[in-house]
N, C-alpha and C positions, 0 to 999 in steps of 0.2 A: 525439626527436620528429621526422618524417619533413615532409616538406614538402607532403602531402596524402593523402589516400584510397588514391590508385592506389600507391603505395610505403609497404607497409605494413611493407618494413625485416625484420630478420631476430629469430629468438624472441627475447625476453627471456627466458632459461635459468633466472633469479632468479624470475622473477612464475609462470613455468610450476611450477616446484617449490613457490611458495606456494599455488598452484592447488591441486595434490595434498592438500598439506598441509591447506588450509579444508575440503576437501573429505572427508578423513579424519578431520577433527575433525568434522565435521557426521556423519559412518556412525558412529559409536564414542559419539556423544551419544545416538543417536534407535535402535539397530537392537535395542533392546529394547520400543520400543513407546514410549507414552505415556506410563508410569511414569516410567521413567529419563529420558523428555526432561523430566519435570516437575522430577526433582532436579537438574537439571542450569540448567534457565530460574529456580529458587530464584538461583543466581549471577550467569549471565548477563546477566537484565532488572534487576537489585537495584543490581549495582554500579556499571552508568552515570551512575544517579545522584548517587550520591556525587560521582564524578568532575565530572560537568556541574555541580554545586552546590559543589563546592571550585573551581572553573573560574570559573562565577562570581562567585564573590565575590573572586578571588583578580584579575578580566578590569576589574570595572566600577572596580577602587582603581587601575588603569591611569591614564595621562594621553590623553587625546583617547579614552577608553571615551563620556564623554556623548555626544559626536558622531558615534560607531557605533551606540550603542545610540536616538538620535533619528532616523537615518537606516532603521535596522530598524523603527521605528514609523511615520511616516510624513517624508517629504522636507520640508526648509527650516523643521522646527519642534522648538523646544526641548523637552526633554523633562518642565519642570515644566508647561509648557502640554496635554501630553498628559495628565498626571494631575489637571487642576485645571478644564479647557475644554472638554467635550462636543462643543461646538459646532463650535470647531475642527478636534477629529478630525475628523469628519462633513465639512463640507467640503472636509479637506485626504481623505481617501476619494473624497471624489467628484472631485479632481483628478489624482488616480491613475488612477481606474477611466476617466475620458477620455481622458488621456494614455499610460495603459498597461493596455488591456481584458486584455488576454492575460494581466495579473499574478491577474487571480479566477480565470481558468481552470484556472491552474497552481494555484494555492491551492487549488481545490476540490481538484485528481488527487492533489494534496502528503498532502490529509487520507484520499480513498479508500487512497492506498499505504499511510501508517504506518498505520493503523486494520487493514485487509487485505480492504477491502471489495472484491467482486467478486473475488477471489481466488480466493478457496474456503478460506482458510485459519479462517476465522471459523465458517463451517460444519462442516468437520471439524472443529474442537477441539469444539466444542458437542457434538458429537453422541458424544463420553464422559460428557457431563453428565449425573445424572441428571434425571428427567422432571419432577421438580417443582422442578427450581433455578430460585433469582430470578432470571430471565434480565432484568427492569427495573432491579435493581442491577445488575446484569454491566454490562449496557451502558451505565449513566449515567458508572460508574465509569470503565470503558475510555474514552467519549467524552470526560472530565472531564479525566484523566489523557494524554492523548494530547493535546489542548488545550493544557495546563497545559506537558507535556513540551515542545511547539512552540515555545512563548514562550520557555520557559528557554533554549531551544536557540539561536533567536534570539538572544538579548540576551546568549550567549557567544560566538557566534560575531560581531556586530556591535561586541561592546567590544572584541576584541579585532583586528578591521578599522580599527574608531577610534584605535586606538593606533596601529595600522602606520601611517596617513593621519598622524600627529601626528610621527613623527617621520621621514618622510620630508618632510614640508611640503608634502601633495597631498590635493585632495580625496577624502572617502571611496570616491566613486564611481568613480575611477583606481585605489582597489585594489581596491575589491569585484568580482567573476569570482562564476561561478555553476559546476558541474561538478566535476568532479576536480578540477577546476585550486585550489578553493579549500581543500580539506583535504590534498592532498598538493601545494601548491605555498606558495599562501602560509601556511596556518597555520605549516606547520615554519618559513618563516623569521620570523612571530610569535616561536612558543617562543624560536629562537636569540637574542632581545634581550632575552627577560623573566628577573628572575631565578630563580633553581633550574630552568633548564632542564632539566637532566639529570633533573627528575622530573617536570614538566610534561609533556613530551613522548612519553614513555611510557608514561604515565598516561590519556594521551589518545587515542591508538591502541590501547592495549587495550580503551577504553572501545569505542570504531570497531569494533572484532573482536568482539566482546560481542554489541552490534547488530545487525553481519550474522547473527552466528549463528544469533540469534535469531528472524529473518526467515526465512532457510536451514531453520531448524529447521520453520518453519512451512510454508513451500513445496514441503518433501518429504515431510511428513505429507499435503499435499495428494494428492500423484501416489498415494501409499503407501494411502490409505484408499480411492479412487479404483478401484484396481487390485485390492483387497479384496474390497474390497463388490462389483463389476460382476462380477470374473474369479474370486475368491477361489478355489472347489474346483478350475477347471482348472488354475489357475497354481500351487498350491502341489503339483499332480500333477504339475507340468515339475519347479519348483523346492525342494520338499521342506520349506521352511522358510521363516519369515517372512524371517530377518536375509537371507537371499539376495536376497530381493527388494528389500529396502532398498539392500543392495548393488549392483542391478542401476541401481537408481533415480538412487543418488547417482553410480555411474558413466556411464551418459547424461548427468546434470549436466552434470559436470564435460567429458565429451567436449564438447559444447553452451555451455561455459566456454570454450574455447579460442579460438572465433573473434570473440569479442566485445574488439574489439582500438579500439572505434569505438564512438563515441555514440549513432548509428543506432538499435540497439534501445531506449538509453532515448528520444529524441525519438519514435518512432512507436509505442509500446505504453503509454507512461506516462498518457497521456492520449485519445485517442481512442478503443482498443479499450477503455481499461480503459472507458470512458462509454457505452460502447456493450455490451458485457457486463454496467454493471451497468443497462442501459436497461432490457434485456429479461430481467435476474433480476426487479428491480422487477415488472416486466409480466408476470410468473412466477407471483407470489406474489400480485398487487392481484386483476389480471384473471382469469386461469385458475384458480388455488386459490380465489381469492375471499375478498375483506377477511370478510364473514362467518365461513367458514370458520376462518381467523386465528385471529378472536378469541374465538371456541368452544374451540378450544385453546390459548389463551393462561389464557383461562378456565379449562378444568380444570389448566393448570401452577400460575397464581398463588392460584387461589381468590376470583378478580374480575375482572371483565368488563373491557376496555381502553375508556377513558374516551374522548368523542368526540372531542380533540385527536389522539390516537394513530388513530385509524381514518378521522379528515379527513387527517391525511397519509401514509398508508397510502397512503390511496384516490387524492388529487386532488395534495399536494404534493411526494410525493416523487416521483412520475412527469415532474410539470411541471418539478421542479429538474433530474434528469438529462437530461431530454430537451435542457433549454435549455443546458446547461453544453454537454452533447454538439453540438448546433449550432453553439453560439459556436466550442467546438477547431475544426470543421472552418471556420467562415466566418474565422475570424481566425490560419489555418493559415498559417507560418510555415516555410520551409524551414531545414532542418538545420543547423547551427553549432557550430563549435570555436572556441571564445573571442571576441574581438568582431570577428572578421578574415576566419576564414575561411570561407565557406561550401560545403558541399557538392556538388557535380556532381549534372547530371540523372538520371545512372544509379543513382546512390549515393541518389538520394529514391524513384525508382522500385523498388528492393531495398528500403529504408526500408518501403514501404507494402506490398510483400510480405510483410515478418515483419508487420507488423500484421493486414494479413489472416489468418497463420495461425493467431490466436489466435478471430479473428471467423466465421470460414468455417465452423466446428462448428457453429454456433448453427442456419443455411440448412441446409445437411447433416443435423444431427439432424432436421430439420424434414420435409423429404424423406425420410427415410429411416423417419420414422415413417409416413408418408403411404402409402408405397412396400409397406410390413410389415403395414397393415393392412385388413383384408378389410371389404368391401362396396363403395357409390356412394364417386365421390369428395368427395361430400357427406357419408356417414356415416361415410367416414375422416377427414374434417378435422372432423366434431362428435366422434369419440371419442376424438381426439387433442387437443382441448383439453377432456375432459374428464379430471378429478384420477380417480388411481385409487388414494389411499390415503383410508384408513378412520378412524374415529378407535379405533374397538378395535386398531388395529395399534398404535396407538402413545400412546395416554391407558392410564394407571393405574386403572380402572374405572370409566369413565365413566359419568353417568348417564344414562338413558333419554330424560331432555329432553334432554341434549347432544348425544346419539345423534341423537335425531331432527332437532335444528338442524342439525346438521353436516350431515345426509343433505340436508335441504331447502336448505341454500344451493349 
């Protein structure tokens, strides 16, 4: 590790090679399409579990696990009081959320990333689904399970911080680190004192590798349907073939892998742009499509209308939840950090907030550039540019004549 930003030291030869390597396992999983990445996410998403569920139970039969796992619930309270005292949790929450606002901010972006909200990874896989999938089981399911997965995850990685804290004789909070620093620094020297190391350890970075993939798998389906749908017939007239373009895809990756040697890009895209992409997806779908519209077609998917809960937060509370999360990141913005020491240079926040820009600046640009592209007043290019221009004959399984006509009139 170098002594800051500006001396960023010479390649690591090992982590470049393992570059290639994730990066060739990700082309070889996905460049047949969606099929083969489905046989392939059958292993990937399955096996974690096991892992994290042998973890543990094998983490919390630890010594000093209850005081990992109390401090992952909430600070200075034991952990039969969490399960038995309402009341307790609730205020010891609300002495968090005083003392550390920025921990809900991070928890909301915590749940947009693993979920893949605002990604575009949730939209393209969907859009293999057929038209009448229960998309209200999909999602209770994945929100359930993503939930579910968080806490487990927690309460392995916090019993097994409780341990280290126990047998070094220091509080939790003198091991716990947040970043890199906590899966490839201290976990390994976790495993090194539990015993069966030798299987622990490797079990638990395959699990790690599992994850990413699985991510990876998703984020270049993104680019891949993206570059389909938009460019499809001219691009397979350059490139002749699908796998090519996968190929092309995961090679940008990986070139775009290389300089991320620094935390930068997660501190300035994990949370602010992603809040800000999904402000004006929301504002997408409420305002310009129109919650009517919605649920017209939610209607011919399930064969029942979406009940008033669902179209009150449609309309009024998922709008007001990102907009305020997105607020808070920026009023409770915090410059960039590597462990609890070092903080980043002005230059190094000022590039920080460039890469976030690049992912927000599309949003004004499409905007413009619809505005720019379409003919009349600049009055009747900005009414026809927030007008929807799909149908629902384009994409309903034979709609009816009332549906027709609701859909038209909202």
């Amino acid at each position: 590790m170098t002594t800051g930003i500006e001396h960023s030291g010479g390649i690591r030869w090992e982590l470049f090679g393992l570059l290639i390597l994730a990066w060739a396992i990700v082309y070889f999983c996905i460049f047949k399409g969606v099929k083969s990445t489905g046989k392939v996410v059958y292993f990937t998403a399955t096996f974690p579990y096991f892992i994290l569920f042998a973890l543990l139970i094998n983490n919390v039969q630890l010594p000093g696990a209850k005081d990992g796992v109390g401090q992952c619930c909430c600070s200075d309270l034991q952990l039969y009081r969490h399960l038995f005292w309402f009341y307790d949790i609730y205020g010891q929450l609300q002495q968090v959320q005083q003392q550390h606002p920025q921990v809900w901010v991070n928890a909301a972006a915590q749940i947009f990333n693993s979920i893949g909200i605002s990604f575009g990874s949730m939209i393209s896989m969907a859009s293999y689904n057929k038209f009448n999938n229960n998309i209200l089981r999909d999602t209770f399911i994945v929100s359930l399970a993503n939930s579910a997965t968080s806490i487990v995850a927690g309460f392995v990685i916090f019993s097994a911080i409780g341990y280290m804290a126990h047998i070094h004789n220091l509080p939790v909070d003198d091991i716990a680190t947040d970043g890199p620093g906590l899966v490839f620094v201290v976990y390994p020297e976790v495993f090194s004192t539990m015993p069966v190391s030798q299987l622990w350890a490797p079990l638990f970075f395959i699990m790690l590798l599992c994850l990413g993939l699985d991510s990876q798998f998703a984020m270049v389906e993104v680019a891949v349907t993206f570059i389909m749908d938009g460019f499809g017939k001219k691009v397979l007239q350059v490139f002749k073939r699908k796998e090519i373009i996968v190929l092309m895809v995961c090679s940008v990756g990986f070139l775009l892998g290389i300089p991320h040697i620094t935390r930068l890009m997660d501190h300035y895209t994990a949370v602010v742009s992603l809040m800000f992409l999904a402000f004006f997806e929301v504002l997408a779908i409420t305002l310009i499509f129109g919650v009517k519209r919605l649920s017209v077609m939610v209607e011919n998917m399930l064969g029942k209308k979406p009940n008033l809960f669902f179209r009150v937060c449609w309309q009024f509370l998922s709008p007001m939840l990102v907009l305020g999360i997105l607020i808070s990141s920026i009023v409770q913005y915090t410059p960039a950090r590597y462990g609890k020491s070092y903080t980043y240079p002005l230059w190094a926040e000022v590039v920080g907030w460039f890469i976030s820009l690049v992912s927000i600046i599309w949003i004004p640009l499409g905007a413009v550039h619809e505005l720019w592209t379409t003919e009349g007043s600049l009055l009747q290019r900005l009414k026809k540019s927030l007008t929807p221009t799909v149908d629902l004959e384009s994409v309903s399984e034979k709609p009816s004549s009332e549906s027709i006509a609701l859909f038209t009139a909202a």
